[in-house]
N, C-alpha and C positions, 0 to 999 in steps of 0.2 A: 331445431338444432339437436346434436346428441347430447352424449354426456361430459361431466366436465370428470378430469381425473386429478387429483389434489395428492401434490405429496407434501404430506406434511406432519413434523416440521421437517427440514431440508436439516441434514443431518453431516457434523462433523462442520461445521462454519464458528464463526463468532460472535454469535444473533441470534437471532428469530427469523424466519422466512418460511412461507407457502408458494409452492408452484402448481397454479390451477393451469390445467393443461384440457384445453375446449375442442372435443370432436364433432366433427358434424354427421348428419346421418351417415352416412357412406363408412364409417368410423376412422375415417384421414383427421389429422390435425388442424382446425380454422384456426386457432391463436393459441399462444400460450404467453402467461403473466405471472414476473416473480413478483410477489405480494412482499412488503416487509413493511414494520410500524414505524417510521422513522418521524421522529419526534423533533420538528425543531424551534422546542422551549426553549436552548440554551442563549438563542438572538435575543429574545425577551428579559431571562433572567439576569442578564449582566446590563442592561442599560440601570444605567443611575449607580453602579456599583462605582467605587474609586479606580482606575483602571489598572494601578496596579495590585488591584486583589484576585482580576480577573483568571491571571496567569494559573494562578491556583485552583480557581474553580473549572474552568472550562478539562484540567483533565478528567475531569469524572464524566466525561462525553463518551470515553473510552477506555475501559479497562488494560484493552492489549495495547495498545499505543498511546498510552498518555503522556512519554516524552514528544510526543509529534505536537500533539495539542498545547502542551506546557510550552515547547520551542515558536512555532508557531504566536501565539499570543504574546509572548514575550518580544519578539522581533514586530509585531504590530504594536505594541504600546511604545515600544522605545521610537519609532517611526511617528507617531501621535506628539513625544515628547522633545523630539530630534536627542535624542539622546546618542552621545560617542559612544562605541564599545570597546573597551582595549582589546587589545590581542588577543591576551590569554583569556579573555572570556569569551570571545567567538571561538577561541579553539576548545575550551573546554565544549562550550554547550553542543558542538559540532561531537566532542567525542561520545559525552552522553548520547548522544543521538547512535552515531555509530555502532557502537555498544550495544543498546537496546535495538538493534538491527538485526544484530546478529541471534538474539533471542526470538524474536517473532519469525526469522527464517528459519531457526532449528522446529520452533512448532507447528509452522503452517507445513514445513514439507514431511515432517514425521508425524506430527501426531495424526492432523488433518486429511493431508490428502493420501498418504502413502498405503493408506487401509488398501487403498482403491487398487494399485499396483504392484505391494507386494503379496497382498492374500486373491487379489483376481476382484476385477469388477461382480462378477457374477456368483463369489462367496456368499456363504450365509449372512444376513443381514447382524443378524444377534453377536458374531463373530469378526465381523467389518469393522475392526475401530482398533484404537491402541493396545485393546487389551490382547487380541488376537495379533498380533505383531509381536509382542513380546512372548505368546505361546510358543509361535513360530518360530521366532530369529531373536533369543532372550540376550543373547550377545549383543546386537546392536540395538535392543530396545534400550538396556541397560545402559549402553555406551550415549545413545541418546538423550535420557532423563538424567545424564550426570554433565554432558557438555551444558545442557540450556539452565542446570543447578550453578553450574560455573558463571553460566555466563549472566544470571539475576544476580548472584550475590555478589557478584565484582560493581555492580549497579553499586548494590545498596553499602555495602561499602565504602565508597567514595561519599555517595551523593547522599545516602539517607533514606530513602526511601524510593521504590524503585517504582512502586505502583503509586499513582499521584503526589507525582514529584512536587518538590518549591525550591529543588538548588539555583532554578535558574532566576534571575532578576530583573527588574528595569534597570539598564545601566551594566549589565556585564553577569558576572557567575556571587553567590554567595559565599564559596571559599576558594582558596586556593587549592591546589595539584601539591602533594609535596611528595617529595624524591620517594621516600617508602610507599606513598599512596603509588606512582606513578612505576616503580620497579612491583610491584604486584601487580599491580595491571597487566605490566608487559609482559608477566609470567601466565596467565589466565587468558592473554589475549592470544602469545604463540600459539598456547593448547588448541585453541580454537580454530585458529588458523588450520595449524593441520587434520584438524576433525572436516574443515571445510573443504578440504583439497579430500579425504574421503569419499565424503558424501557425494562430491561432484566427480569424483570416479566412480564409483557404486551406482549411480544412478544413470550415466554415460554406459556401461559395459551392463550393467544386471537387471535395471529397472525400463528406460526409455524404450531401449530395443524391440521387447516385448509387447510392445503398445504402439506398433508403430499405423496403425490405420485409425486409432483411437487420436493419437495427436495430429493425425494428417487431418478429420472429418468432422470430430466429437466439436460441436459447438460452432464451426466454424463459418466465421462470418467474415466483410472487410470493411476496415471502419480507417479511421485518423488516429492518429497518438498525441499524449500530450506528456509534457515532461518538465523537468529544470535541466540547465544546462549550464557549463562553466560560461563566460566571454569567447575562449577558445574552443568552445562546442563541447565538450567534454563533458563527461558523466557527473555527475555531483547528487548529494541526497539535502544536503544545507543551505545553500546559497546561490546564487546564480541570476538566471534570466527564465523566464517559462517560453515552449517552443510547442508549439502547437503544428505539429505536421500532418499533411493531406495523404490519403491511402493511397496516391502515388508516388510520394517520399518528398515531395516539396514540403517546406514549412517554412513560418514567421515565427520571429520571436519576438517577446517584446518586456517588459517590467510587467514586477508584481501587482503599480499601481494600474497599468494597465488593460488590466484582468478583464475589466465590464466592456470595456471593446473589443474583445476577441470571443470572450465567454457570453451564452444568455443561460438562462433557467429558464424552464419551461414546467406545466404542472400538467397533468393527467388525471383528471376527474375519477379515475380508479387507483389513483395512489396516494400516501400520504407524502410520498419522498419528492425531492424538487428532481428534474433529469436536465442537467445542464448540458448546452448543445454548442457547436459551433460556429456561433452570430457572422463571426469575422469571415467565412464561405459566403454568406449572404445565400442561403439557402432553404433556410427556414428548418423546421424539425418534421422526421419523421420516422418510426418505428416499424415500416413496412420491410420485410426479410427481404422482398427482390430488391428494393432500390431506397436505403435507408438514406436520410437527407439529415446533415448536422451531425454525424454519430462519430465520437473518437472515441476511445481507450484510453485508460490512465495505471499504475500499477506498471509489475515489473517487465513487462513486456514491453509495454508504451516506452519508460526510460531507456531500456538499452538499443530501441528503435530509433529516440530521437538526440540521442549521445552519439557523436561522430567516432566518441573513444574512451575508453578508461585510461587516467594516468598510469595506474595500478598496473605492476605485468602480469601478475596472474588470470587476475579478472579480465584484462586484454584480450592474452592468448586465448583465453576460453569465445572471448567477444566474436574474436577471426575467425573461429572453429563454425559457430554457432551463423554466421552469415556466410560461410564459406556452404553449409547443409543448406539454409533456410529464407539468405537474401533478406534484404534490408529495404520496406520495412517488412517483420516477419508479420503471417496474420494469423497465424495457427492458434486457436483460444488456448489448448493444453502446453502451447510453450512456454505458458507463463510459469509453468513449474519450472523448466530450464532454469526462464531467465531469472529465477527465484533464489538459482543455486548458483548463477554467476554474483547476482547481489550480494549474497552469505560471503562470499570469497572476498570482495568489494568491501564488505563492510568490514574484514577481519581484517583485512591491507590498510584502508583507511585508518583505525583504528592504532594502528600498531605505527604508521608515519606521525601520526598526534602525538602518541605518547615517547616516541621519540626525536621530537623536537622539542629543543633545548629552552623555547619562548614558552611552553606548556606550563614549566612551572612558577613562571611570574607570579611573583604574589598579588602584584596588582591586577585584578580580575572584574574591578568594578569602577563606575563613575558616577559622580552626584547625578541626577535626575531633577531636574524645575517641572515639576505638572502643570499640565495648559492644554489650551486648545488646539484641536490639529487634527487632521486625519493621516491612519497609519495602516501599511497592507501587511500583515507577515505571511510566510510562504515558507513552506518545509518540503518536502520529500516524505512522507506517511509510507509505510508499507503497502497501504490500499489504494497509494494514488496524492497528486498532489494536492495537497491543505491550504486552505486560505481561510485566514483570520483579517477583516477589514471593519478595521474600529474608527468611529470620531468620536473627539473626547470636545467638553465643554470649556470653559476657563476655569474651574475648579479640578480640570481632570479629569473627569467622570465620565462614562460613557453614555453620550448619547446618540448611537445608532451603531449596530454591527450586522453585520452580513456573514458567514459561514459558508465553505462549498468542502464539505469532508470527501478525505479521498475514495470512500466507499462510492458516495455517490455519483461519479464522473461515470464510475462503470455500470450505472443503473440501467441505462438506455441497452448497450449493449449485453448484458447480461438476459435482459428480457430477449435480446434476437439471439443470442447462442443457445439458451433453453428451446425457445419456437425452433430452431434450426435442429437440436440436437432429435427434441419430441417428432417433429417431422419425417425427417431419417430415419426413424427406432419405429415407427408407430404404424403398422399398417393393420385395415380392416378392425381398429379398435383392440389388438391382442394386444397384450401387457402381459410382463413378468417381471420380478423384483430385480434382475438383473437391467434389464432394460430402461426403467425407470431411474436405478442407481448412475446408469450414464449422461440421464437428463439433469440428476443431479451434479453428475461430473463436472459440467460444461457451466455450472453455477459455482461449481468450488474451486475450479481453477482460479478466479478471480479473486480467491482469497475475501469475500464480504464478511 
């Protein structure tokens, strides 16, 4: 065999990861494998814990999304406990989620990936990053780092703490909405809005254009999508049904309790992550680039795939635009920045219907809670993909047994065949160059891990 070529770490993500990329003599591509340490203590750490303390713990799973985790969990124990939720607590925890949407899409498309397309893939490496962006274009770097400042502090504001939340509870939200909290939001939230109708023109007219054999090639593979979906098939990030569609655009949907018969996990003797697959094809798993078996997508490409529609018009219009180019399901790996910046839009519309309905600011936000026995799925919408929190508790409450599928990891499998795909296309006779490897990175960062 040849050599192996290791980039590492994988640079501009939100992690750790190595891409060992394996040539064989001839110096063609035989395989290439995203490496990452994925630790999963946290199944272990919370059995025997009281389950509603869990809520709190599991978000230090994730620093950039721990209202997903904190949501998430809390809709699996209220499910453990049958607990009611009033209104205004599902619509609160709905908006915190919203909210913190809209910050993780300001970061992923600016700070992240945008090195890559507005300084040039093929930039100095030392110069590839936010800092260099702000050299360049200090107008929208600045305009940048003050929307996603707007948009943490309106968090913490309300809720307390933005980075490992406890507003949310078993039984509903911890405080109410009151009119001053809710007329500054809607101040913070307009602004945002229009920064999001920007950005999604900026990137349509000055950034996509230019990159047009890059989104059509860089990664690209055809896989299944998975997603949540309203009843009426409709977009949603909170609630719904999960839909698991086939890469010719069929799909089933079904409950969150019914996750273990549609979903399996699968393990890989060279990784420490679990790669969940698609049982419910009855195909079994496989990671071979010509003919992959079991392989979906999750993240923001997969939801606006297996969403018939955004309520929202903005986000719509853009939805028609974007299937009007690229057809439905789309499979191009670099769309997911698109559909990244249709979500921004989605989550800013979202946001601003919450906060203008008139049941938001119910005081009533919570219910008593009886602990017991019981098994409970919760299910969110994660930036990285959909989240499942699947707890049984004892007669005391307490957890004993959970299960985890973070949304990073849906797109494990796939991200290993976009990398093999990208190194493959990029790699001939063994020649390398820092631009060239920056695109094997590319087709890794899209997914947002």
């Amino acid at each position: 065999m040849g050599r192996v070529i290791n980039i590492q770490p994988v640079t501009r993500i939100e992690g750790h990861a190595r891409i060992a990329i394996h040539l064989n003599d001839d110096g063609g591509v035989a395989d290439t494998r995203v490496h990452v340490m994925g630790m999963r203590g946290f199944e272990k750490f919370i059995e025997g814990r009281p389950a509603e303390e869990v809520p709190k713990i599991v978000t230090r799973i994730c620093g950039i999304c721990p209202w997903m985790h904190h949501l998430a969990s809390n809709k699996a124990v209220d499910a453990c406990f049958e607990a009611i939720i009033p209104p205004a607590g599902h619509k609160l925890r709905e908006l915190v989620q919203s909210m913190a949407y809209i910050n993780d899409k300001i970061l992923h498309f600016f700070f992240l990936a945008a090195p890559d397309f507005v300084l040039g893939p093929d930039s100095d490496y030392s110069v590839r990053n936010v800092i260099g962006i702000a050299q360049q274009a200090p107008d929208l770097a600045k305009q940048v780092v003050q929307m996603r400042y707007r948009g943490q502090m309106m968090i913490e504001r309300f809720a307390g703490k933005v980075i490992h939340p406890v507003a949310a509870v078993a039984g509903g939200f911890s405080k109410p909405l009151t009119e001053t909290d809710r007329k500054d939001l809607l101040t913070e939230c307009r602004a945002l809005l229009e920064f999001a109708k920007y950005a999604m023109e900026l990137a349509k007219t000055q950034i996509f254009p230019k990159y047009e054999w890059e989104v059509e090639n860089l990664g690209a593979i055809t896989s299944g999508f998975l997603g949540t979906v309203r009843p009426d098939g409709s977009f949603t990030l909170y609630d719904g049904k999960l839909r698991l569609m086939k890469p010719n655009g069929t799909f089933q949907d079904f409950t969150y309790q019914e996750y273990t018969h549609y979903l399996g996990e699968h393990i890989e003797p060279w990784s420490y992550v679990k790669f969940p697959y698609a049982k419910a094809w009855q195909e079994g798993f496989s990671m071979d680039l010509k003919a992959p078996k079991g392989v979906y997508r999750a993240n923001t490409l997969a939801r606006i795939n297996v969403a018939d529609f955004f309520h929202t018009p903005l986000a719509q219009a853009e939805l028609e635009e974007f299937r009007a180019k690229f057809g439905r399901p789309a499979q191009s790996t670099l769309l997911y920045h698109w559909a990244r910046l249709i979500e921004l839009l989605y989550a800013c519309e979202r946001s601003l219907e919450l906060l203008e309905d008139p049941e938001i600011t119910d005081p009533h936000v919570r219910n008593e809670v009886v602990p017991g026995a019981g098994r409970g799925v919760g299910c969110v919408e994660a930036p990285r993909g959909t989240l499942i929190h699947d707890y049984s508790t004892d007669e005391k409450g307490c957890i004993a047994r959970a299960n985890l599928i973070v949304g990073t990891t849906h797109n494990i499998a796939p991200m290993n065949l976009s990398a093999h795909q990208a190194a493959d296309l990029l790699i001939k006779d063994g020649q390398i160059n820092q631009g060239l490897l920056n695109r094997v990175e590319m087709a890794v960062r899209a997914y947002d891990p």
